[in-house]
Backbone as a chain_set.jsonl record, in Angstrom:
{"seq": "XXXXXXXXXXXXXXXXXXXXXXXXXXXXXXXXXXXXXXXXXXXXXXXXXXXXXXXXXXXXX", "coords": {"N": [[121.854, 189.607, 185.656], [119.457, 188.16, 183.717], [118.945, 184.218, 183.253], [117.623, 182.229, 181.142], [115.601, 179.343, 182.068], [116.402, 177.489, 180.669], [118.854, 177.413, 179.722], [119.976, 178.07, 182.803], [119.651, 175.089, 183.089], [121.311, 173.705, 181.6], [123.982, 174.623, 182.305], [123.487, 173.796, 185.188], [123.751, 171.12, 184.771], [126.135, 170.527, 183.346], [128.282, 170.265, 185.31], [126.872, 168.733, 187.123], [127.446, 166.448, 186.561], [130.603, 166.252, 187.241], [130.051, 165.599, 190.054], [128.392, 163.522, 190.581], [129.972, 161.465, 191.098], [130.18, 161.62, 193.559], [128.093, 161.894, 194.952], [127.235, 159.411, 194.519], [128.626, 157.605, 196.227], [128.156, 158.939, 198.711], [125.332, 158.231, 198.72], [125.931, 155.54, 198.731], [127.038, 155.056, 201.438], [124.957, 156.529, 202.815], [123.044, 153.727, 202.372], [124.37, 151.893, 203.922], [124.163, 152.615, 206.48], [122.894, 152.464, 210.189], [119.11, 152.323, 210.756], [117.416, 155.413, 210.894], [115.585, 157.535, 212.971], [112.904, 159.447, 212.122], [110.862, 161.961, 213.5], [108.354, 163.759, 213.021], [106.115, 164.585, 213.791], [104.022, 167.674, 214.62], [102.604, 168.093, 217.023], [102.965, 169.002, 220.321], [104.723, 167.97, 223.392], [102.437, 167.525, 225.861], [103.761, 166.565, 228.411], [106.238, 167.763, 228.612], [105.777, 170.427, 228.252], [104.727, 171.158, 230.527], [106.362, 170.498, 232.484], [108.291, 172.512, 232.034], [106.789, 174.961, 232.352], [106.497, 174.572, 235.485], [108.654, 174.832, 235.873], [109.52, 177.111, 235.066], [107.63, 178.783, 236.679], [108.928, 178.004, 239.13], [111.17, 179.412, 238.973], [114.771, 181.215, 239.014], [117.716, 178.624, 239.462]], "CA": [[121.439, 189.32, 184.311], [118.372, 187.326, 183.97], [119.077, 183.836, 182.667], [116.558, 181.43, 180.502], [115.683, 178.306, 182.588], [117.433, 176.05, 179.643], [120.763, 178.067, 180.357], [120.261, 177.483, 183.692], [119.503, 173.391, 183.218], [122.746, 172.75, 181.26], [124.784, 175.149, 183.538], [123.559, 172.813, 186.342], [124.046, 169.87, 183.914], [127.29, 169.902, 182.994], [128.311, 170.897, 186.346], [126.431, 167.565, 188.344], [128.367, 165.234, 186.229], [131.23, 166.221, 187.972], [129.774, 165.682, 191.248], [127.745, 162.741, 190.207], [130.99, 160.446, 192.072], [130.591, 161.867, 195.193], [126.795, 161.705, 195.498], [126.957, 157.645, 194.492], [129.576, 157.614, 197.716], [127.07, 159.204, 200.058], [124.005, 157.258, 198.8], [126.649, 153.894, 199.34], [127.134, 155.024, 202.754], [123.562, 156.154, 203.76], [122.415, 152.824, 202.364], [125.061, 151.13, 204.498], [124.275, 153.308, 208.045], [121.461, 151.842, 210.633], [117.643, 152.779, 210.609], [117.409, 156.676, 211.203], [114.041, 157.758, 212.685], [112.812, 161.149, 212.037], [109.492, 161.973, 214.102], [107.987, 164.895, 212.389], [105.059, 165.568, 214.585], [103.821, 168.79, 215.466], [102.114, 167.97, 218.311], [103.535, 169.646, 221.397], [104.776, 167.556, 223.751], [102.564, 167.932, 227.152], [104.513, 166.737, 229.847], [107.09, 168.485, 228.903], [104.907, 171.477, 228.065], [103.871, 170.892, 232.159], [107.569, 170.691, 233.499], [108.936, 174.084, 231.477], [105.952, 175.69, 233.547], [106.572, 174.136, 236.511], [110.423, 175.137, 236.155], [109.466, 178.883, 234.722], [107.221, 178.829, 238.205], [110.448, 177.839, 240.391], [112.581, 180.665, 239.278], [116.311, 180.399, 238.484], [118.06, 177.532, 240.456]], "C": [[120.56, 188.072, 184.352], [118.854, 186.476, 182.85], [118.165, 182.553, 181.982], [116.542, 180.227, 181.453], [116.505, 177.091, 181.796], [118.32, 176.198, 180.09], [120.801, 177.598, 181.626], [120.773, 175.87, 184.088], [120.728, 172.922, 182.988], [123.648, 173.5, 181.993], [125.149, 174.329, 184.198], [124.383, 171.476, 185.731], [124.956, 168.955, 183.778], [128.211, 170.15, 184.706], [128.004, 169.483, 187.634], [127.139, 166.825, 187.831], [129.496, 165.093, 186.828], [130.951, 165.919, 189.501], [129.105, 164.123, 191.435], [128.993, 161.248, 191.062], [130.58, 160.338, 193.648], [129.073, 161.89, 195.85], [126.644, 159.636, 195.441], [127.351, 157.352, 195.593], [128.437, 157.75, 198.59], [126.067, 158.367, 200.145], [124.428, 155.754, 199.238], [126.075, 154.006, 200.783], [126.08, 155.191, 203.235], [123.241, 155.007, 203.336], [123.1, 151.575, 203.201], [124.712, 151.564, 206.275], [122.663, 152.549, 208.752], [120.632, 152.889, 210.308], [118.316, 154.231, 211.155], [116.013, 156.794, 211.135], [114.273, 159.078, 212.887], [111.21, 161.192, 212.587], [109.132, 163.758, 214.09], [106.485, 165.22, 212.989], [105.401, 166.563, 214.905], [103.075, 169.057, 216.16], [102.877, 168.538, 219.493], [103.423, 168.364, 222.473], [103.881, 167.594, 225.329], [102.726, 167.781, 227.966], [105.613, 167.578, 229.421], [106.386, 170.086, 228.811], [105.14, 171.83, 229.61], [105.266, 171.289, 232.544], [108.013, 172.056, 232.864], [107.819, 175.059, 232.369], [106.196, 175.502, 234.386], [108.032, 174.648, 236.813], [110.235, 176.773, 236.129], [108.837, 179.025, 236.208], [108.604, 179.322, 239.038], [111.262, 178.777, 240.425], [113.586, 179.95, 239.089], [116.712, 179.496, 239.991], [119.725, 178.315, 240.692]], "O": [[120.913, 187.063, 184.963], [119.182, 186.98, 181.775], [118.161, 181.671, 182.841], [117.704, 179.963, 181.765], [117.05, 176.087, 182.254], [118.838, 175.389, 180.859], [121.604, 176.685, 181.817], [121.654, 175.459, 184.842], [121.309, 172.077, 183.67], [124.393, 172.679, 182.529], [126.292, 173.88, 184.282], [125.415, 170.985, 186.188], [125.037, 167.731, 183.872], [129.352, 169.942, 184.295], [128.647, 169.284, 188.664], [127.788, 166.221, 188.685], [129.765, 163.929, 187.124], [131.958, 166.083, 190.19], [129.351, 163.558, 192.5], [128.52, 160.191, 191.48], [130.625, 159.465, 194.515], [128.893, 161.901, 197.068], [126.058, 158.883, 196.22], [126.517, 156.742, 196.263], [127.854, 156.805, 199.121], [125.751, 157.781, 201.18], [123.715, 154.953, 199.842], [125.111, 153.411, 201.265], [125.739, 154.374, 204.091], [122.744, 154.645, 204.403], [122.577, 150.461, 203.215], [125.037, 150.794, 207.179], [121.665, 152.214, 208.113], [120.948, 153.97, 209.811], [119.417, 154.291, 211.7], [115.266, 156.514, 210.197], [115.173, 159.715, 213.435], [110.394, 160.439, 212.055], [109.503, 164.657, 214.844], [105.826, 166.153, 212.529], [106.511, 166.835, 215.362], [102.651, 170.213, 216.181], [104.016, 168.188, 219.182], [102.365, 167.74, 222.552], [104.705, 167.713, 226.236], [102.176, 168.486, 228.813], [105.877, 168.324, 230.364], [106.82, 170.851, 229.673], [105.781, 172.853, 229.852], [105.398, 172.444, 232.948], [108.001, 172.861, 233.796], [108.318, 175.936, 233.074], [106.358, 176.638, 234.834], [108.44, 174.825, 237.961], [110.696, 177.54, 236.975], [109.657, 179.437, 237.028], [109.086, 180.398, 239.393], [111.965, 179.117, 241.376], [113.683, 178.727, 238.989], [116.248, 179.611, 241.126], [120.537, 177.816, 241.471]]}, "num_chains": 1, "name": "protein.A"}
């Protein structure tokens, strides 16, 4: 049953308030945890590129 995006909103709505504890918690704690790096290149690495060839070459060990 297809429902109006409003219906949906307060659905969600009333629904996050309850939850709304347990997300303040998490955001405490990530703002309490060290640096976290995230390295989102998609560059291909090529030495390792080089050694996975060099290993596929060799055959199983």
């Amino acid at each position: 049953m297809p429902l109006p995006a409003a219906t949906q909103w307060e659905l969600v709505e009333a629904a996050a308030s309850k939850l709304q504890p347990a997300f303040d918690a998490l955001v405490n704690q990530a703002a309490q945890a060290p640096v976290l790096h995230n390295d989102d290149t998609v560059m291909k690495v090529l030495a390792l590129t080089r050694e996975q060839v060099q290993a596929a070459a060799a055959g199983p060990r």
